[in-house]
mmCIF file of the N, C-alpha and C atoms, coordinates in Angstrom:
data_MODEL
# 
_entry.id   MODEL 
# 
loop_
_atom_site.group_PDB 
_atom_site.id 
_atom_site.type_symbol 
_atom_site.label_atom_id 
_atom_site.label_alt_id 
_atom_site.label_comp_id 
_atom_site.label_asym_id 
_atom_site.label_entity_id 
_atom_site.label_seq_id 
_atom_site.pdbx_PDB_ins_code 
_atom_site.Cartn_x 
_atom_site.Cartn_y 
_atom_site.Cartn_z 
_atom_site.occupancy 
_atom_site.B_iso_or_equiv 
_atom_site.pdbx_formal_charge 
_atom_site.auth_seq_id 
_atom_site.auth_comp_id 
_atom_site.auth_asym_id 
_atom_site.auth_atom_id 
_atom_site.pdbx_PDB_model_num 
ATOM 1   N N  . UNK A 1 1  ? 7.716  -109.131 14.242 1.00 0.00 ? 1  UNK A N  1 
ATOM 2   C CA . UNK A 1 1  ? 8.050  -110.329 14.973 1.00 0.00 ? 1  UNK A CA 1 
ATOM 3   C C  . UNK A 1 1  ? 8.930  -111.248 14.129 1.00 0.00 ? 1  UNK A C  1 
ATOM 4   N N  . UNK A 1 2  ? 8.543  -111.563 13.193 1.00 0.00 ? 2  UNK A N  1 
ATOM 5   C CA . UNK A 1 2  ? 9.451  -112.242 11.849 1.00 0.00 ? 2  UNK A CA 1 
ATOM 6   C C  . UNK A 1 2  ? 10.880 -111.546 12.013 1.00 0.00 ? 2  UNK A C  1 
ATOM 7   N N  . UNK A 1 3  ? 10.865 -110.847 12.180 1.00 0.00 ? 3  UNK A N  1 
ATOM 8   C CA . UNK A 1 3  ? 12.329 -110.311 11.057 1.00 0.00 ? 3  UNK A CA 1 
ATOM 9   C C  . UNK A 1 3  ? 13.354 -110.774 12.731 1.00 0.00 ? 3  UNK A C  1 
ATOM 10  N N  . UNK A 1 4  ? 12.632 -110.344 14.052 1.00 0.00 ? 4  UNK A N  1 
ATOM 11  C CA . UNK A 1 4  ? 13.857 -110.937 15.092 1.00 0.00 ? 4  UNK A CA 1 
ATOM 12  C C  . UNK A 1 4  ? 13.783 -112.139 15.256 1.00 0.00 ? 4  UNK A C  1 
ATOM 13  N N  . UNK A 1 5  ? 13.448 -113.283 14.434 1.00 0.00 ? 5  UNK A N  1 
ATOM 14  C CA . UNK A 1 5  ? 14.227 -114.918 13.982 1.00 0.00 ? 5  UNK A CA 1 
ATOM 15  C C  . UNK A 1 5  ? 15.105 -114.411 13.126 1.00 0.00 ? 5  UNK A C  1 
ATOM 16  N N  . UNK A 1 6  ? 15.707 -113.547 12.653 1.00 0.00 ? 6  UNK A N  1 
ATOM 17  C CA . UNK A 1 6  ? 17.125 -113.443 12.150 1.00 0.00 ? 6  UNK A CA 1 
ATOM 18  C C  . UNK A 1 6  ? 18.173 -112.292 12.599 1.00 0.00 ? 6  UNK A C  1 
ATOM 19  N N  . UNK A 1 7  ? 17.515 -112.395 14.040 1.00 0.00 ? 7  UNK A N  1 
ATOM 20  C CA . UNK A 1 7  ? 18.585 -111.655 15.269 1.00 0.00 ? 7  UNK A CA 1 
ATOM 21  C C  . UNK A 1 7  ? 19.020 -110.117 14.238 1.00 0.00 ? 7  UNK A C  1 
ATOM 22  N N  . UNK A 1 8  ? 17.463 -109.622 13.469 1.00 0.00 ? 8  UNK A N  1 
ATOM 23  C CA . UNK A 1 8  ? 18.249 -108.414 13.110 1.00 0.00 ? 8  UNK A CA 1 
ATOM 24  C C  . UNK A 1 8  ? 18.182 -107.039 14.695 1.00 0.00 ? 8  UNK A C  1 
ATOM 25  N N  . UNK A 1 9  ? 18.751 -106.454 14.271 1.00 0.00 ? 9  UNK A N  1 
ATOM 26  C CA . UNK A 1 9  ? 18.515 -104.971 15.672 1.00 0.00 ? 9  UNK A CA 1 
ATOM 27  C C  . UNK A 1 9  ? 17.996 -103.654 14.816 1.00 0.00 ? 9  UNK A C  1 
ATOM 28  N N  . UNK A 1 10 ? 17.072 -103.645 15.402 1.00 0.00 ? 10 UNK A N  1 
ATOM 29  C CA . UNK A 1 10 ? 16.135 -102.596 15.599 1.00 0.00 ? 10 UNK A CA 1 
ATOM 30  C C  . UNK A 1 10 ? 16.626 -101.668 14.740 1.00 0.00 ? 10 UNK A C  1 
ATOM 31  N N  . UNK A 1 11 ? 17.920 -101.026 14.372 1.00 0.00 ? 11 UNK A N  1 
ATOM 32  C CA . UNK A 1 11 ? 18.893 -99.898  13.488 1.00 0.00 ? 11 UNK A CA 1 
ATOM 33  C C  . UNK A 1 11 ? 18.694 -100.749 11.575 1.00 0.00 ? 11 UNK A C  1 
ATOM 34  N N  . UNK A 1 12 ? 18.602 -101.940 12.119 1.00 0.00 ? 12 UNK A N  1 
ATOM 35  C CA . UNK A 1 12 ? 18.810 -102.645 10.532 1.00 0.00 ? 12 UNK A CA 1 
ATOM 36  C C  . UNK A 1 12 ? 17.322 -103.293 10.369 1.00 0.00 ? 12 UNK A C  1 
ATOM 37  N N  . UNK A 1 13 ? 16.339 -103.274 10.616 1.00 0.00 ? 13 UNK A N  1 
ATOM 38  C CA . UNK A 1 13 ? 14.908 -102.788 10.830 1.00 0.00 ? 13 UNK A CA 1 
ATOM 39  C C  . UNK A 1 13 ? 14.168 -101.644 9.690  1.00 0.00 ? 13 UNK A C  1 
ATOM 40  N N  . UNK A 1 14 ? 14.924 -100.754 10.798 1.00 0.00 ? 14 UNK A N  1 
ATOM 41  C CA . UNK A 1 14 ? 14.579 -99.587  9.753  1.00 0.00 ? 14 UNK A CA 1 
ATOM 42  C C  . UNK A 1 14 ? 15.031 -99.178  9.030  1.00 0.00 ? 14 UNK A C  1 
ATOM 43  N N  . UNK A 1 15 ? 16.805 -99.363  8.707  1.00 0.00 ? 15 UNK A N  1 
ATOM 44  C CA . UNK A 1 15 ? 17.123 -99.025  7.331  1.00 0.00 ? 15 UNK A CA 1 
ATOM 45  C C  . UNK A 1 15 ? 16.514 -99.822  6.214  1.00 0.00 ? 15 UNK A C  1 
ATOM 46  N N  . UNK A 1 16 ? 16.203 -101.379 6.515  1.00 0.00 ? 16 UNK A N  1 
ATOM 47  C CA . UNK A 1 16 ? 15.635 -102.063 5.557  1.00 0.00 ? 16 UNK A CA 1 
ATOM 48  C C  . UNK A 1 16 ? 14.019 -101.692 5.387  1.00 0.00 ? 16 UNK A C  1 
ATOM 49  N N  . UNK A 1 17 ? 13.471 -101.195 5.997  1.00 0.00 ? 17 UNK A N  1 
ATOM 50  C CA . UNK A 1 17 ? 12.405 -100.729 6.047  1.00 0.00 ? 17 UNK A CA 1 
ATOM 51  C C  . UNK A 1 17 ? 11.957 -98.923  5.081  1.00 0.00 ? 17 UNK A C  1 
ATOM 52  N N  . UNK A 1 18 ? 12.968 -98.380  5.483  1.00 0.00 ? 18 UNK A N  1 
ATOM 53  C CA . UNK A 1 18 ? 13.161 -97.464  4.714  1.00 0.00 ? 18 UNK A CA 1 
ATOM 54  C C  . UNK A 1 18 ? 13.558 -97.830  3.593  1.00 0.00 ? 18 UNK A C  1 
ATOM 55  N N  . UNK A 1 19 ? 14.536 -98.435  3.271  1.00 0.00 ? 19 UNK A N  1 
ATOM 56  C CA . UNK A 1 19 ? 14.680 -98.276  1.790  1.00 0.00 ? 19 UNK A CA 1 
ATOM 57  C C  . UNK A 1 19 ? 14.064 -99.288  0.881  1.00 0.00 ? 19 UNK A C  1 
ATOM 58  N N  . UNK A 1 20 ? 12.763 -100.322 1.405  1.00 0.00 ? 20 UNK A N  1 
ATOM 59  C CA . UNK A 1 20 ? 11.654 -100.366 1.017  1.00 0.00 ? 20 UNK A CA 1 
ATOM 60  C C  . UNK A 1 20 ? 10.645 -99.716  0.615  1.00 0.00 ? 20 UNK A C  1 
ATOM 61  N N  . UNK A 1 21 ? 10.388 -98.936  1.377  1.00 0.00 ? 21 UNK A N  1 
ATOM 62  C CA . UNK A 1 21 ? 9.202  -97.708  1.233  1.00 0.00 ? 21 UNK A CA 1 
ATOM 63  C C  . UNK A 1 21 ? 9.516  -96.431  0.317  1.00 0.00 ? 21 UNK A C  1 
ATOM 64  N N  . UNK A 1 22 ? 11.195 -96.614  -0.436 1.00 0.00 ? 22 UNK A N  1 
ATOM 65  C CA . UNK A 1 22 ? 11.688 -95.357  -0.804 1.00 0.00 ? 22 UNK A CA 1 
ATOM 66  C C  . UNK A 1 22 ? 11.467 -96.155  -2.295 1.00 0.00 ? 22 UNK A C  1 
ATOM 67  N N  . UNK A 1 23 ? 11.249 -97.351  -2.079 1.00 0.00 ? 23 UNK A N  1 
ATOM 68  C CA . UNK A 1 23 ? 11.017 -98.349  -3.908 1.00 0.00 ? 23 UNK A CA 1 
ATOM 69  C C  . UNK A 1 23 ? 12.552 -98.680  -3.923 1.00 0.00 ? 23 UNK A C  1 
ATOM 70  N N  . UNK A 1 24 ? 13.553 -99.068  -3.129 1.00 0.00 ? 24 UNK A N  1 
ATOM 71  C CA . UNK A 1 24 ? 15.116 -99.495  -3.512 1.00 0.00 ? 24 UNK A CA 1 
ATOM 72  C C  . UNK A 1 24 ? 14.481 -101.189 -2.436 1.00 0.00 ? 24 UNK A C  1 
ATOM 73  N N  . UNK A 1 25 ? 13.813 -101.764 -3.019 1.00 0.00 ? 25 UNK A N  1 
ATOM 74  C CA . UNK A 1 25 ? 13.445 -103.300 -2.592 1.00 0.00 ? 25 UNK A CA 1 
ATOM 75  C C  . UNK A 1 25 ? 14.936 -104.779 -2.744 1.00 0.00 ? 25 UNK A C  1 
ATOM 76  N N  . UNK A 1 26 ? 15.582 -103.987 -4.025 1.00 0.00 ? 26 UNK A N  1 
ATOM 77  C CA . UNK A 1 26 ? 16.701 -105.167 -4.292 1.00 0.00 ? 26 UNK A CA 1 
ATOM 78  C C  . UNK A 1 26 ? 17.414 -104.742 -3.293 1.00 0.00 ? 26 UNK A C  1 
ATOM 79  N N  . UNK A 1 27 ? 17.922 -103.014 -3.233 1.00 0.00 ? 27 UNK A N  1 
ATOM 80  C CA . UNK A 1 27 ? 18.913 -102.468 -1.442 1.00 0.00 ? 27 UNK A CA 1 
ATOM 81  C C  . UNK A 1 27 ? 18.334 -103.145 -1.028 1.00 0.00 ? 27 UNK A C  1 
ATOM 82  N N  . UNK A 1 28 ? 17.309 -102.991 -0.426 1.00 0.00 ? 28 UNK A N  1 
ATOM 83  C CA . UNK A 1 28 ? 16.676 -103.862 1.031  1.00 0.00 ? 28 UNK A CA 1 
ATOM 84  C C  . UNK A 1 28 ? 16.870 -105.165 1.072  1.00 0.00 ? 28 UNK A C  1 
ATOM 85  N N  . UNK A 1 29 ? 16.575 -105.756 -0.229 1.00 0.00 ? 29 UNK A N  1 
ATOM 86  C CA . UNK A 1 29 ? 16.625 -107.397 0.286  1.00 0.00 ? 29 UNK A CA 1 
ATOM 87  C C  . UNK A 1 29 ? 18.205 -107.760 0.726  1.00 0.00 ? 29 UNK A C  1 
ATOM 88  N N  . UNK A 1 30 ? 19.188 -106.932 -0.393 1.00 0.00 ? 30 UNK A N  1 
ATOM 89  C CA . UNK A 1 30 ? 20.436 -107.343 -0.388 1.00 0.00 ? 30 UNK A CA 1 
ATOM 90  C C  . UNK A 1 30 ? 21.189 -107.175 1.025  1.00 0.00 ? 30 UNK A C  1 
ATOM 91  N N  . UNK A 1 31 ? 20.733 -106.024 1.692  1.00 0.00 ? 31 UNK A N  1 
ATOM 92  C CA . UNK A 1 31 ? 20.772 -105.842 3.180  1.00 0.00 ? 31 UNK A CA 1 
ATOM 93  C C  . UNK A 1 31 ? 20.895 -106.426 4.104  1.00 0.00 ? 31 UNK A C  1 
ATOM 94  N N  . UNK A 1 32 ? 19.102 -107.267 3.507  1.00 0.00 ? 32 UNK A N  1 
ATOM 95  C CA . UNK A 1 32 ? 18.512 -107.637 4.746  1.00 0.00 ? 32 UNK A CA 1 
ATOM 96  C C  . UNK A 1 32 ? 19.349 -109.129 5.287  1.00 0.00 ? 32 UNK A C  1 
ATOM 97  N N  . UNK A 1 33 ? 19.965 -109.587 4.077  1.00 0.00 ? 33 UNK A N  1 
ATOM 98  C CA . UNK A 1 33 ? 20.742 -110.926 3.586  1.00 0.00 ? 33 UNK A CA 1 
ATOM 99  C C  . UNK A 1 33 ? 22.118 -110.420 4.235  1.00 0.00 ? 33 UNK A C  1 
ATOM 100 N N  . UNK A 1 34 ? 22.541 -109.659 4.003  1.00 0.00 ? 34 UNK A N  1 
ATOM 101 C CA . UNK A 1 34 ? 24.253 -109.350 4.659  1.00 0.00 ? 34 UNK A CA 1 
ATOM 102 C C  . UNK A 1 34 ? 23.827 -109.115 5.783  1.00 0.00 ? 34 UNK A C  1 
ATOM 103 N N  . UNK A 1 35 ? 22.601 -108.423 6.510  1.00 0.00 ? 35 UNK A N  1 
ATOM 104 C CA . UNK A 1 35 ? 22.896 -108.343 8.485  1.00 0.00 ? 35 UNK A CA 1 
ATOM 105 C C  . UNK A 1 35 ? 22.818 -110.124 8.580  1.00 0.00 ? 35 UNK A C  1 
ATOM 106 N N  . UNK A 1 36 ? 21.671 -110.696 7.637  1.00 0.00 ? 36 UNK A N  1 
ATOM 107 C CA . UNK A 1 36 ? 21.388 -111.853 8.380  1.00 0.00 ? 36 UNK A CA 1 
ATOM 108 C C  . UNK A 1 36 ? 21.989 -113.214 8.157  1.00 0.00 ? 36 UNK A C  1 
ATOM 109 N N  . UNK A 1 37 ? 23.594 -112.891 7.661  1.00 0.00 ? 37 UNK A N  1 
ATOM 110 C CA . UNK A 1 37 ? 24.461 -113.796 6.919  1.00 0.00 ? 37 UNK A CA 1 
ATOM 111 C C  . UNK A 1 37 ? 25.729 -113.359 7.112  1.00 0.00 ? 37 UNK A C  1 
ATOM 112 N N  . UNK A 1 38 ? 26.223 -112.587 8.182  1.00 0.00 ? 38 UNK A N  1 
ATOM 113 C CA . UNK A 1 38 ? 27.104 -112.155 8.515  1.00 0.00 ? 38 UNK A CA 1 
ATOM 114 C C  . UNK A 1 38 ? 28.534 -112.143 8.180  1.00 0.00 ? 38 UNK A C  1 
ATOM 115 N N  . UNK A 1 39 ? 28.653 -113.855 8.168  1.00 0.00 ? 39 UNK A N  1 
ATOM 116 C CA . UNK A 1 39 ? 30.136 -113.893 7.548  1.00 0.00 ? 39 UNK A CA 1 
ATOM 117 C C  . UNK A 1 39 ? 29.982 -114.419 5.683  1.00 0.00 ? 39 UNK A C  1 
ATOM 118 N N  . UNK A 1 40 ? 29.043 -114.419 5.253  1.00 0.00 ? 40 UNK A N  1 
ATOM 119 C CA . UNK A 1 40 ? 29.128 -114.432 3.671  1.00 0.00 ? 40 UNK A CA 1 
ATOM 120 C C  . UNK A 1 40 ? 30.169 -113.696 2.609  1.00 0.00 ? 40 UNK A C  1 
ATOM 121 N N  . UNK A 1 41 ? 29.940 -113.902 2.020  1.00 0.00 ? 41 UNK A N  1 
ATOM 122 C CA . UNK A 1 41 ? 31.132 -113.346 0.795  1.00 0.00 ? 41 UNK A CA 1 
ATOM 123 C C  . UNK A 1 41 ? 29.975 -112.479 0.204  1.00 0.00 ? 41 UNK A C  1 
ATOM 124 N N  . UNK A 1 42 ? 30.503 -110.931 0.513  1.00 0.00 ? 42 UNK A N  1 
ATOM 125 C CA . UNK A 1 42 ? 29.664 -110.063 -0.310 1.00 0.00 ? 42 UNK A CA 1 
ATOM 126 C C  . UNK A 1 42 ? 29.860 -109.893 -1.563 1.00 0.00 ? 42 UNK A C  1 
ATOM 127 N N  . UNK A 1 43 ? 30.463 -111.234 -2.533 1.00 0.00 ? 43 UNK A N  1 
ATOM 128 C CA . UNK A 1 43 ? 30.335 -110.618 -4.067 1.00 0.00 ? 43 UNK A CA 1 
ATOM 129 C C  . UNK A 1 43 ? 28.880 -111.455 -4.516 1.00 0.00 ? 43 UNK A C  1 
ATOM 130 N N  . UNK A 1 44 ? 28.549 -112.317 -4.045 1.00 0.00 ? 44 UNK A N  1 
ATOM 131 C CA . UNK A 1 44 ? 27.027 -112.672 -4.438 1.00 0.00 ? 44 UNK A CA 1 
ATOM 132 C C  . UNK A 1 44 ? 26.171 -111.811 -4.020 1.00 0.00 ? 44 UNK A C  1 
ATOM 133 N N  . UNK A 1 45 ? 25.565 -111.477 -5.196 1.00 0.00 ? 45 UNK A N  1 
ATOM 134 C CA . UNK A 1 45 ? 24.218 -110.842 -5.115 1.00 0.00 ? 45 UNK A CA 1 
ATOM 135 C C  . UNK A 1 45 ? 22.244 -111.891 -5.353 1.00 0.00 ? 45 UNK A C  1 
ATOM 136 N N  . UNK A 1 46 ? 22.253 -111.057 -3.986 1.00 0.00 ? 46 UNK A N  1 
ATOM 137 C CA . UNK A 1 46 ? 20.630 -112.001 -3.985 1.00 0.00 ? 46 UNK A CA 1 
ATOM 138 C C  . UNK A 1 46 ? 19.683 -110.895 -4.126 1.00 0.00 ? 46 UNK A C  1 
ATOM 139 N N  . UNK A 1 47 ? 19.451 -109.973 -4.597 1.00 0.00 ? 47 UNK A N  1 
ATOM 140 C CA . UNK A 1 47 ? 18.677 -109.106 -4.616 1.00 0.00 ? 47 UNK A CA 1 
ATOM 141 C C  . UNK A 1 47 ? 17.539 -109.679 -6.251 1.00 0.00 ? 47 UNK A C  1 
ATOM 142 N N  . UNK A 1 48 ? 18.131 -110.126 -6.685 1.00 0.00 ? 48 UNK A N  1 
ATOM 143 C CA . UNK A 1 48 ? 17.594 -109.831 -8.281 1.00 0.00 ? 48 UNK A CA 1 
ATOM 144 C C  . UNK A 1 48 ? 15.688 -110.806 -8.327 1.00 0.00 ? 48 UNK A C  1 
ATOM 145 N N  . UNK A 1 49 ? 16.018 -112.071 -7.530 1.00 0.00 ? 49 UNK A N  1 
ATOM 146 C CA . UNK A 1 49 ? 14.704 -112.863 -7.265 1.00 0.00 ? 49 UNK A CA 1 
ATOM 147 C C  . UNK A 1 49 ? 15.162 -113.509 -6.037 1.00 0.00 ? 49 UNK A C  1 
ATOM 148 N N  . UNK A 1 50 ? 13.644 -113.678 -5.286 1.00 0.00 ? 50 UNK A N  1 
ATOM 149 C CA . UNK A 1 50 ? 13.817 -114.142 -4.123 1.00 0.00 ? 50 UNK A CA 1 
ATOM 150 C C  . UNK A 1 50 ? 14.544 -116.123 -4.144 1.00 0.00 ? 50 UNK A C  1 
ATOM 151 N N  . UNK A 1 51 ? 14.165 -116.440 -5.037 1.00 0.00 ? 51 UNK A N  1 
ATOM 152 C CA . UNK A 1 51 ? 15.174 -117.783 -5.477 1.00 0.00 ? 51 UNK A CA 1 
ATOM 153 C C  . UNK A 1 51 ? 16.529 -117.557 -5.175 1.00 0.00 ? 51 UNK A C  1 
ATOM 154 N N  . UNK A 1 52 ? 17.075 -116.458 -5.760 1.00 0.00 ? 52 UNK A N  1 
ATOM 155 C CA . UNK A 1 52 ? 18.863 -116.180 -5.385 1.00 0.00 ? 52 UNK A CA 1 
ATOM 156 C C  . UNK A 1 52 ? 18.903 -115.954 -3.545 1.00 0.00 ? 52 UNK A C  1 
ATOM 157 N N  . UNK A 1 53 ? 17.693 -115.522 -2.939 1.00 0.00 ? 53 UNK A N  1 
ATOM 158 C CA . UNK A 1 53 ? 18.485 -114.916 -1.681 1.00 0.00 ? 53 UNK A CA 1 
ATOM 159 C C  . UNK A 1 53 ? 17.825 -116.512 -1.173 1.00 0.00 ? 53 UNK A C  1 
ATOM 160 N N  . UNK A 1 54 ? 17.236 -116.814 -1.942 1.00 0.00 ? 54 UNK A N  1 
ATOM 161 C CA . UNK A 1 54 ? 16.432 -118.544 -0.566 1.00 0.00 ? 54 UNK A CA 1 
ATOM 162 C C  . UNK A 1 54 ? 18.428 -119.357 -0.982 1.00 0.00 ? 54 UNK A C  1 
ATOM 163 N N  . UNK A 1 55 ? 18.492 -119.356 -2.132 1.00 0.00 ? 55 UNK A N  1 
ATOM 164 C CA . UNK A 1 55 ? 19.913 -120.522 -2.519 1.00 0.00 ? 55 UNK A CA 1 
ATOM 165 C C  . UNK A 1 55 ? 20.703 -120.278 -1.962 1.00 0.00 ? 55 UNK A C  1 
ATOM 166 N N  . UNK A 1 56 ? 21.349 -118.669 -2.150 1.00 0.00 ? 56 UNK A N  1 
ATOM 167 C CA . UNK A 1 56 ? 22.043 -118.157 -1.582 1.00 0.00 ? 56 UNK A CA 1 
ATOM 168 C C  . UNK A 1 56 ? 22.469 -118.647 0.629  1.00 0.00 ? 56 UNK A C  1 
ATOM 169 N N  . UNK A 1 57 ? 21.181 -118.527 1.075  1.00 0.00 ? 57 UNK A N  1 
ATOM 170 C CA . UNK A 1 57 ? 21.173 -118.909 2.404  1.00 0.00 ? 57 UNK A CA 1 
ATOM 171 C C  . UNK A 1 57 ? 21.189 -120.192 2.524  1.00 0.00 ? 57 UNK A C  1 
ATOM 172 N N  . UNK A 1 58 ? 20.873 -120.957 1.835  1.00 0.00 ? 58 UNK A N  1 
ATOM 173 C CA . UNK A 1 58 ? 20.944 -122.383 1.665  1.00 0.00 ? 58 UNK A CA 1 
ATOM 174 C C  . UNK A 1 58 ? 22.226 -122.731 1.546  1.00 0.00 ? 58 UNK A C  1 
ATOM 175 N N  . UNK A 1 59 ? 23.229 -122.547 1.006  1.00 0.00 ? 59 UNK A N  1 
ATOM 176 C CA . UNK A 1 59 ? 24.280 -122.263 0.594  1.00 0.00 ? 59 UNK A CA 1 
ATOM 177 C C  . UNK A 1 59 ? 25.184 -121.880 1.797  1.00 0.00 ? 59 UNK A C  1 
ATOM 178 N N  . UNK A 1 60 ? 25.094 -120.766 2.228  1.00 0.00 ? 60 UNK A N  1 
ATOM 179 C CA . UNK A 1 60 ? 25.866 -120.279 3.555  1.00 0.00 ? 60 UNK A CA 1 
ATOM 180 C C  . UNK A 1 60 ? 25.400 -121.097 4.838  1.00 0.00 ? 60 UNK A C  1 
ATOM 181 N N  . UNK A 1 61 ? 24.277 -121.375 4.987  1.00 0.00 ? 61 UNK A N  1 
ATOM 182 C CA . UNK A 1 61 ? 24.399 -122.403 5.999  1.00 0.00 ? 61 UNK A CA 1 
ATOM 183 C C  . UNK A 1 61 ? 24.915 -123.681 5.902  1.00 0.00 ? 61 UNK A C  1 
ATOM 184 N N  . UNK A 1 62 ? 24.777 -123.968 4.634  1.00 0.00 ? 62 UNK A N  1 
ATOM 185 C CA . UNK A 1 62 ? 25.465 -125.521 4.239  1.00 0.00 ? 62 UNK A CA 1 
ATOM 186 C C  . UNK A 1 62 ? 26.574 -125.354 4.956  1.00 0.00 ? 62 UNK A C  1 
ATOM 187 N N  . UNK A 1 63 ? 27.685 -124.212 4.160  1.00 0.00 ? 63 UNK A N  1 
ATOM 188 C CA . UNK A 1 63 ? 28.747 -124.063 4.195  1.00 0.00 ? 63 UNK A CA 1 
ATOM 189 C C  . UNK A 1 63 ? 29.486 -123.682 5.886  1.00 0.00 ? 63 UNK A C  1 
ATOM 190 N N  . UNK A 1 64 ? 28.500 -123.355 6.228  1.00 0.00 ? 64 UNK A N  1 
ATOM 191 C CA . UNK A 1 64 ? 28.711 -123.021 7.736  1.00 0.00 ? 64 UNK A CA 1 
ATOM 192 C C  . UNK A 1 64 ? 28.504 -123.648 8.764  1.00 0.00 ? 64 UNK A C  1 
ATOM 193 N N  . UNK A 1 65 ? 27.572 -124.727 8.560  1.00 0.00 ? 65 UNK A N  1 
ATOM 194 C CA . UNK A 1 65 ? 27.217 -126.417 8.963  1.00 0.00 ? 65 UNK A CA 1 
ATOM 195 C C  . UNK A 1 65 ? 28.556 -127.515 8.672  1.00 0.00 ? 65 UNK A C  1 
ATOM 196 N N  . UNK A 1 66 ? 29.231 -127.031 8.062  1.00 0.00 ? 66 UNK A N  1 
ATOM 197 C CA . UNK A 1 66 ? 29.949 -128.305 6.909  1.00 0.00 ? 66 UNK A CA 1 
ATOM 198 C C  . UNK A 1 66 ? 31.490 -127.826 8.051  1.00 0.00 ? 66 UNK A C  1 
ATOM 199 N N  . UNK A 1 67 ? 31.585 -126.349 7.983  1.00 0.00 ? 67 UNK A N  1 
ATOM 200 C CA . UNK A 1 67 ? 32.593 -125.845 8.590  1.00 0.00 ? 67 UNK A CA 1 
ATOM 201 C C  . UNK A 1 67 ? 32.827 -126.093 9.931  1.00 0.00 ? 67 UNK A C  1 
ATOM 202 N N  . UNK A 1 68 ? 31.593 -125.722 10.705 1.00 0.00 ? 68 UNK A N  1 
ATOM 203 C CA . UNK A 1 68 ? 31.672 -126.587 12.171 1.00 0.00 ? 68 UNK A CA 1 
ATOM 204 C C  . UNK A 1 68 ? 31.462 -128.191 12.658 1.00 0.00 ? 68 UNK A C  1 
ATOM 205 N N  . UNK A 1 69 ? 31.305 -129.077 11.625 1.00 0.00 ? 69 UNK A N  1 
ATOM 206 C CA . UNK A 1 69 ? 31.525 -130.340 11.671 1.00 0.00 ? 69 UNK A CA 1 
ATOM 207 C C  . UNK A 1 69 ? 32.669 -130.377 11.515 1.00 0.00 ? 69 UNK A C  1 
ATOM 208 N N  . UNK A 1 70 ? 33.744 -130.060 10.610 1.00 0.00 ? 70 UNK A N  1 
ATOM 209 C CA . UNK A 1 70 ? 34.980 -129.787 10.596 1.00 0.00 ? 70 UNK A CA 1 
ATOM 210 C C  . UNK A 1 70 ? 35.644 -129.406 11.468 1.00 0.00 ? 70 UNK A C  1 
ATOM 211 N N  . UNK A 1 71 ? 35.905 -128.512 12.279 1.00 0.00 ? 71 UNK A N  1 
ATOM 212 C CA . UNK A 1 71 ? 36.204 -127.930 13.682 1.00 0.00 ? 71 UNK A CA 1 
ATOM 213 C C  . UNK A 1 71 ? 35.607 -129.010 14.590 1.00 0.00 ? 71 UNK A C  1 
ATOM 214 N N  . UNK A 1 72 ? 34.673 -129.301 14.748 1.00 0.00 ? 72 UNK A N  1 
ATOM 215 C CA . UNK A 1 72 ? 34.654 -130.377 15.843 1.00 0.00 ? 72 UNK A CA 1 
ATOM 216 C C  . UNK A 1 72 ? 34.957 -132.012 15.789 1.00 0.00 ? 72 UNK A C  1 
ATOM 217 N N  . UNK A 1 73 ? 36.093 -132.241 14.554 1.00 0.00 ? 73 UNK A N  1 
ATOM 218 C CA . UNK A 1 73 ? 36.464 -133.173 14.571 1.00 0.00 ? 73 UNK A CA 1 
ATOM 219 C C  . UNK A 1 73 ? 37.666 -133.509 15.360 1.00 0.00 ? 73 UNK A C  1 
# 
């Protein structure tokens, strides 16, 4: 139930799910952060502590908040 508040689909579910259960947890998180951050810049990496992927999203929404105040000026 959690994971569809970040509009993932069912295909990116289970790859992140699988490559949890296979012990590749940093794949997964780093994953789970690019389906659910779509237009981000994939040279940051949030896999390493969950602090990098919380800033990290903190960060892209800022930036994506900041961007559509901009556009609707």
């Amino acid at each position: 139930m959690f994971a569809y508040t970040f509009y993932l689909l069912g295909d990116d579910i289970k790859q992140i799910t699988e490559k949890a259960k296979e012990g590749h947890y940093q794949v997964a998180c780093q994953y789970h952060f690019n389906v659910s951050h779509p237009l981000h810049n994939h040279v940051e990496s949030v896999s390493s502590h969950p602090n990098s992927w919380f800033n990290a999203s903190v960060n892209y929404y800022k930036s994506k908040n900041s961007s559509n105040s901009k556009e609707n000026r």
